[in-house]
Biopython code that builds the backbone (N, CA, C, O; Angstrom):
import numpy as np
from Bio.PDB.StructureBuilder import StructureBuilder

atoms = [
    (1, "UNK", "N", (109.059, 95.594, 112.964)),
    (1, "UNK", "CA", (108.835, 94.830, 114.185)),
    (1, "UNK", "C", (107.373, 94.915, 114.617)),
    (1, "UNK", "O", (106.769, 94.011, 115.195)),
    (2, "UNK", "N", (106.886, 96.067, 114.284)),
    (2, "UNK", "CA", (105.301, 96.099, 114.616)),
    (2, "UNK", "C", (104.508, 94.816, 113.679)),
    (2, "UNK", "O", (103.599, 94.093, 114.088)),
    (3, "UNK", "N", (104.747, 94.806, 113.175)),
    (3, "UNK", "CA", (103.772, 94.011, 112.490)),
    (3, "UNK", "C", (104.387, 92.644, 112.548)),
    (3, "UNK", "O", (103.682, 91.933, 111.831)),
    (4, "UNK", "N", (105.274, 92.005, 113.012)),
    (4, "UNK", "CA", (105.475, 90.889, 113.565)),
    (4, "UNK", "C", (104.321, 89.883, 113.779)),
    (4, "UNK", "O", (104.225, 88.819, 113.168)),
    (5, "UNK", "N", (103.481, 90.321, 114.685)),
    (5, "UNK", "CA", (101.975, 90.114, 115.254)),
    (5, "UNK", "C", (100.986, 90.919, 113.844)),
    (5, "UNK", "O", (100.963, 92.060, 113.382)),
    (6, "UNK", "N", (100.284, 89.678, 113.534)),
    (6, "UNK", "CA", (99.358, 90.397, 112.466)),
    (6, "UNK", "C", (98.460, 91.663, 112.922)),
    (6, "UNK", "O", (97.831, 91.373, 113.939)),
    (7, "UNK", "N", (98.353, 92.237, 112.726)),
    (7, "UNK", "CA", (98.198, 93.924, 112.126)),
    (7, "UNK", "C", (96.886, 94.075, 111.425)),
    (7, "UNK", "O", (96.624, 93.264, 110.536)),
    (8, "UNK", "N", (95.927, 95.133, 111.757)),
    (8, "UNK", "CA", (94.752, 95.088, 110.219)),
    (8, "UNK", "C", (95.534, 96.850, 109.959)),
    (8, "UNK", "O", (96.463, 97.455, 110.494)),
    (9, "UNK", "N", (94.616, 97.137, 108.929)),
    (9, "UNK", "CA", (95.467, 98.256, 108.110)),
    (9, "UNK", "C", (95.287, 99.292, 109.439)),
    (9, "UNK", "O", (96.281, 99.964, 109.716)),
    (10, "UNK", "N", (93.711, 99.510, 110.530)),
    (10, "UNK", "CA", (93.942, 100.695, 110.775)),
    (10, "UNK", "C", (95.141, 100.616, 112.484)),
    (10, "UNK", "O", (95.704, 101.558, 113.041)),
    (11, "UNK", "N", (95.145, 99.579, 112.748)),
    (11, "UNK", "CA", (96.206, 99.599, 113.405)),
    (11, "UNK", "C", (97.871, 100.061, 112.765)),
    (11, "UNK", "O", (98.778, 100.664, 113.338)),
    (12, "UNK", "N", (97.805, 99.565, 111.532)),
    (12, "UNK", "CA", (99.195, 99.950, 111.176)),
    (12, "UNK", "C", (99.190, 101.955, 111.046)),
    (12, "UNK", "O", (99.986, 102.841, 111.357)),
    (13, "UNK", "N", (97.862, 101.904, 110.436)),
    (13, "UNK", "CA", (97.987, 103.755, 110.320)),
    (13, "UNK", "C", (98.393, 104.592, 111.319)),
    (13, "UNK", "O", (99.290, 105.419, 111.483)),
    (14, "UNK", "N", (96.909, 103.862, 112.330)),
    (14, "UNK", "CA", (97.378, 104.509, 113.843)),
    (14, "UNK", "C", (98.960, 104.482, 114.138)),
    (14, "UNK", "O", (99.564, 105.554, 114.173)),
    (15, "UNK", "N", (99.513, 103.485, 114.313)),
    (15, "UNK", "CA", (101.009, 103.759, 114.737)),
    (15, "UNK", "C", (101.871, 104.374, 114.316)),
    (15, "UNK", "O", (102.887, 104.686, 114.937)),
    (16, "UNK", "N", (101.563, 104.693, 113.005)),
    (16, "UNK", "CA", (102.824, 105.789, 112.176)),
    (16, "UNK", "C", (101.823, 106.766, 111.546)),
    (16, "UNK", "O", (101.934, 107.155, 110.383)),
    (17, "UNK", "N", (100.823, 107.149, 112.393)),
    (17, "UNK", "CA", (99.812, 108.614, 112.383)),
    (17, "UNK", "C", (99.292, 108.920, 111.033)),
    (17, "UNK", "O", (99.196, 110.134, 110.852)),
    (18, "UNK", "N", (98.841, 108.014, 109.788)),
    (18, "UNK", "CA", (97.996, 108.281, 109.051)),
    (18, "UNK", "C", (96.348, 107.970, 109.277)),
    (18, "UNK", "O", (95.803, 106.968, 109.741)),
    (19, "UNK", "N", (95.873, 109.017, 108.850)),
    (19, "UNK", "CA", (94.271, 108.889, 108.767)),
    (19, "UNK", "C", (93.535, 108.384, 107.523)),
    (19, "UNK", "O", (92.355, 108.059, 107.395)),
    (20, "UNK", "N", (94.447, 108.400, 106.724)),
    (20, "UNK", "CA", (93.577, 108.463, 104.958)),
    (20, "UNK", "C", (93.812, 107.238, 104.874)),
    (20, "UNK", "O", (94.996, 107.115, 104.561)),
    (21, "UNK", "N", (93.161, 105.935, 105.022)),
    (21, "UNK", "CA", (93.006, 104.610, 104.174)),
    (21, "UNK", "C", (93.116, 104.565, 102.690)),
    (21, "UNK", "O", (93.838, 103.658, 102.275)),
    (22, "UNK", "N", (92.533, 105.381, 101.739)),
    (22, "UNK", "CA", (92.852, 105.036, 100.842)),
    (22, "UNK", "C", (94.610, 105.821, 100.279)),
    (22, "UNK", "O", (95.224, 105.328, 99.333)),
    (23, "UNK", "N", (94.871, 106.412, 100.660)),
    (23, "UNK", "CA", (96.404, 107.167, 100.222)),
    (23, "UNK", "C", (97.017, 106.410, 101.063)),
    (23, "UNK", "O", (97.999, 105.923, 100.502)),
    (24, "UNK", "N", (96.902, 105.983, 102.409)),
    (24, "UNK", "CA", (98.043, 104.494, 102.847)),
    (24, "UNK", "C", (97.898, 103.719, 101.775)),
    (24, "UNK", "O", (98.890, 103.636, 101.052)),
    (25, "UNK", "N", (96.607, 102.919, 101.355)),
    (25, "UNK", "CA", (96.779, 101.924, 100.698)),
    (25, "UNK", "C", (97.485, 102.203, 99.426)),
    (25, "UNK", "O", (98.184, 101.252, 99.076)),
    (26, "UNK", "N", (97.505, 102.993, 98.809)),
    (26, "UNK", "CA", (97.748, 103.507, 97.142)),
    (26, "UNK", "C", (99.433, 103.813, 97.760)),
    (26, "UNK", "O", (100.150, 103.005, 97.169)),
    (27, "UNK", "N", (100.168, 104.555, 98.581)),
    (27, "UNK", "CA", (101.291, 105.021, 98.865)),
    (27, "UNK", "C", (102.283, 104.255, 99.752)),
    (27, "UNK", "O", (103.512, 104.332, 99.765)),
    (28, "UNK", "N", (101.475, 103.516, 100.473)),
    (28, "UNK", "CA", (103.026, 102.395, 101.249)),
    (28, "UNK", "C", (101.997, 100.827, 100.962)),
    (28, "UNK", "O", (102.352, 99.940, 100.186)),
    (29, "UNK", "N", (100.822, 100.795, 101.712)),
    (29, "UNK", "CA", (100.653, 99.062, 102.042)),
    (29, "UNK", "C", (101.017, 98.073, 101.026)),
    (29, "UNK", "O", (101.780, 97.136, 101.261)),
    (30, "UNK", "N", (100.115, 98.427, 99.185)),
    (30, "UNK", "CA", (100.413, 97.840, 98.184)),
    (30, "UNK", "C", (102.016, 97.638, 97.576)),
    (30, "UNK", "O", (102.488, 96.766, 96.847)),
    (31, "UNK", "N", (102.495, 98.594, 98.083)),
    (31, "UNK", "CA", (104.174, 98.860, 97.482)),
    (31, "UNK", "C", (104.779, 97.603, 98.745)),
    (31, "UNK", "O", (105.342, 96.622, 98.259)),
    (32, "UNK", "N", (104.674, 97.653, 100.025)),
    (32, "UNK", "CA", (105.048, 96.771, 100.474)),
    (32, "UNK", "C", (104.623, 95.391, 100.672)),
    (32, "UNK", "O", (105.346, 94.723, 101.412)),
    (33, "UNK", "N", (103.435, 94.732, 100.084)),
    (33, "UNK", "CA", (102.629, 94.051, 99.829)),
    (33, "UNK", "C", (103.937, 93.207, 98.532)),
    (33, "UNK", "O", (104.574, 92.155, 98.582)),
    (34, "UNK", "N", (103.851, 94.248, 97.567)),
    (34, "UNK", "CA", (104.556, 93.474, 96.557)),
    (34, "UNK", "C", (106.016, 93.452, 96.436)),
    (34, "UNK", "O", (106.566, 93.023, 95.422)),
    (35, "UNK", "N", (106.588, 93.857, 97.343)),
    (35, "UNK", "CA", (107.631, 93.737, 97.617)),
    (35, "UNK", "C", (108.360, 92.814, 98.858)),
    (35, "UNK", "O", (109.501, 92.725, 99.313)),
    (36, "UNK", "N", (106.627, 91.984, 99.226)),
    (36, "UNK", "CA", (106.812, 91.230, 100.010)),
    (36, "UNK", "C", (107.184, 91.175, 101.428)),
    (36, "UNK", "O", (107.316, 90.289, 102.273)),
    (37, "UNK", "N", (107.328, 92.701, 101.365)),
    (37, "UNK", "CA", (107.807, 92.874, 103.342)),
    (37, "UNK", "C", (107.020, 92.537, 104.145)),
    (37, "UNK", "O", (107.425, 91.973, 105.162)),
    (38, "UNK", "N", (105.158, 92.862, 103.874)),
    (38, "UNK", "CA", (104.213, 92.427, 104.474)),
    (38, "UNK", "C", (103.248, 91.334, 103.631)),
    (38, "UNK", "O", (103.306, 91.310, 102.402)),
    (39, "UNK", "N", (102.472, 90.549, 104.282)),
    (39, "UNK", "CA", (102.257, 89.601, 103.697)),
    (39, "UNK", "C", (100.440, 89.596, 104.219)),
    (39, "UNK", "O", (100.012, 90.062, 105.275)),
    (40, "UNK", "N", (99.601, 88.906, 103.088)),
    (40, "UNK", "CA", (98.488, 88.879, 103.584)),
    (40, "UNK", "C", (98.007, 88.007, 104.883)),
    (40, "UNK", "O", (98.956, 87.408, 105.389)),
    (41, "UNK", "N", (97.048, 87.845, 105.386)),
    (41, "UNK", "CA", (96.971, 86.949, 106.511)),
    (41, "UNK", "C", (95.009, 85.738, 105.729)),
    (41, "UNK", "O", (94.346, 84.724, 105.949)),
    (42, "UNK", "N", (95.069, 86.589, 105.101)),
    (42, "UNK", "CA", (93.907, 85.623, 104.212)),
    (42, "UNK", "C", (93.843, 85.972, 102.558)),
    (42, "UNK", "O", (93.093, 86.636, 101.842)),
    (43, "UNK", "N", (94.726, 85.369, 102.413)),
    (43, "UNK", "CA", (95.104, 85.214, 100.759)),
    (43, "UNK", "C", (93.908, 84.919, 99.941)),
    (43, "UNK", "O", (94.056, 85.225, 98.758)),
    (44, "UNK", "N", (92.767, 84.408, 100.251)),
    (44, "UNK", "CA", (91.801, 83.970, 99.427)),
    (44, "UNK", "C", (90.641, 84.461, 99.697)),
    (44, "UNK", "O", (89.602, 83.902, 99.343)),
    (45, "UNK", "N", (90.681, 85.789, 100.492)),
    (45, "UNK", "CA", (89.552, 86.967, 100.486)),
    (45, "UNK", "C", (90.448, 87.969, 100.884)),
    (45, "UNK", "O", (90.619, 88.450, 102.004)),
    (46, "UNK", "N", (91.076, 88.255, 99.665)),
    (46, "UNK", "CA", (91.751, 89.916, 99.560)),
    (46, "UNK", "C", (90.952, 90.943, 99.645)),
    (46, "UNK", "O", (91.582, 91.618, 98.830)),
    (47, "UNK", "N", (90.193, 91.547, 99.914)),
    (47, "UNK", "CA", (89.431, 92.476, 100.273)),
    (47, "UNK", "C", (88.644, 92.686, 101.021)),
    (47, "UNK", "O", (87.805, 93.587, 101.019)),
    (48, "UNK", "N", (88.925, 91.407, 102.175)),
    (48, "UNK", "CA", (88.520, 91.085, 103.410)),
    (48, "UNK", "C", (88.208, 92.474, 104.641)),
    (48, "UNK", "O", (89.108, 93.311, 104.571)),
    (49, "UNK", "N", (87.145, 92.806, 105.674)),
    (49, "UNK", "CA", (87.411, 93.499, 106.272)),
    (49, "UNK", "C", (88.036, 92.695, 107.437)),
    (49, "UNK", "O", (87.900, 93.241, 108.532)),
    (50, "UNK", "N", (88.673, 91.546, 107.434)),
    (50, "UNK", "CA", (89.141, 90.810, 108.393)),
    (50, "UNK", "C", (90.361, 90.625, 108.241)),
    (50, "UNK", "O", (90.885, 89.908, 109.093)),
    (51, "UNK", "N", (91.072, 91.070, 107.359)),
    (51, "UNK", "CA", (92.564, 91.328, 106.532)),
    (51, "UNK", "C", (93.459, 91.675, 107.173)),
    (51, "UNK", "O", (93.469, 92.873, 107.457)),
    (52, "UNK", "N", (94.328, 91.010, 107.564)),
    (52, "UNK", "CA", (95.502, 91.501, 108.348)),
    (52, "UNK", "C", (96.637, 91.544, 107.895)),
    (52, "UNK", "O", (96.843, 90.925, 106.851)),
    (53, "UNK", "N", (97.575, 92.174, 108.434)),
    (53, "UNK", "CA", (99.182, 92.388, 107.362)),
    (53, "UNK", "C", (100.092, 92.402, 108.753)),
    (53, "UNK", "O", (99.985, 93.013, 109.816)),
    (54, "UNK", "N", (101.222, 91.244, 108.127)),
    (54, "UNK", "CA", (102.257, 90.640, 109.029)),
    (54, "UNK", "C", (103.314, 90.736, 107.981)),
    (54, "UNK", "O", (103.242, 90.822, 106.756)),
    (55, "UNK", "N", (104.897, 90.671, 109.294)),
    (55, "UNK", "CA", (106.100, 90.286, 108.414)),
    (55, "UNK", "C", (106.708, 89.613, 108.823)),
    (55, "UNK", "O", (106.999, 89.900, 109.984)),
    (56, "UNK", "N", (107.342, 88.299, 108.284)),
    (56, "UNK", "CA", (108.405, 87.648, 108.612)),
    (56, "UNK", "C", (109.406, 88.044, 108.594)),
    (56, "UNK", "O", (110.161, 87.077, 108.490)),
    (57, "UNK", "N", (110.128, 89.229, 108.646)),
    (57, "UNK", "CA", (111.511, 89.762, 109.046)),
    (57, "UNK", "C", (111.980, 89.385, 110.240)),
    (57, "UNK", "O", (111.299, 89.452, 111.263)),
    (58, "UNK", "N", (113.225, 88.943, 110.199)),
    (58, "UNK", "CA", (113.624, 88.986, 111.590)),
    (58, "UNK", "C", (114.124, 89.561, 112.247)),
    (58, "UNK", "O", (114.933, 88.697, 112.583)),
    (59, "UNK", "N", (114.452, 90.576, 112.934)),
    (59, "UNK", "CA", (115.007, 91.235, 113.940)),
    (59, "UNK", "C", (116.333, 91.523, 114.316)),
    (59, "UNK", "O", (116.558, 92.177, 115.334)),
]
sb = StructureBuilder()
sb.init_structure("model")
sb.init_model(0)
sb.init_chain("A")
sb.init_seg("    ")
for serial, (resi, resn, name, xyz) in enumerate(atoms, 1):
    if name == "N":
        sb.init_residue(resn, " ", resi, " ")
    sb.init_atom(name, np.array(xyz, "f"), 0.0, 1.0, " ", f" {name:<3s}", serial, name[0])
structure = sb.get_structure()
C-alpha cells in the first residue's frame, strides 16, 4: 500500500528501516522489480536518480 503513490528507493528504505542502498537493491527492490510487484516510473532511464517505484496492487 505504501507504494501505491510512486516512491524513490530512499523513501521506501526509510519506511521499513534499511540504510544500505546497495543490499536493498541486490536483496528485495530487483527481486520485486521482476516479479513485477513494483514497477518502474521511467522505464527509459533505468538508472535514473529520478526513479521511482510504484504498485498497482489493489487493496
Amino acid at each position: 500500500m505504501f507504494c501505491k503513490e510512486a516512491r524513490t528507493i530512499q523513501e521506501i528504505m526509510e519506511k521499513i528501516g534499511l540504510d544500505s542502498r546497495t543490499s536493498f537493491r541486490r536483496k528485495y527492490l530487483n527481486t520485486l522489480v521482476k516479479e513485477g510487484k513494483l514497477k518502474m516510473s521511467l522505464l527509459d532511464r533505468l538508472k535514473s536518480k529520478n526513479q521511482k517505484y510504484f504498485s498497482e496492487l489493489s487493496s
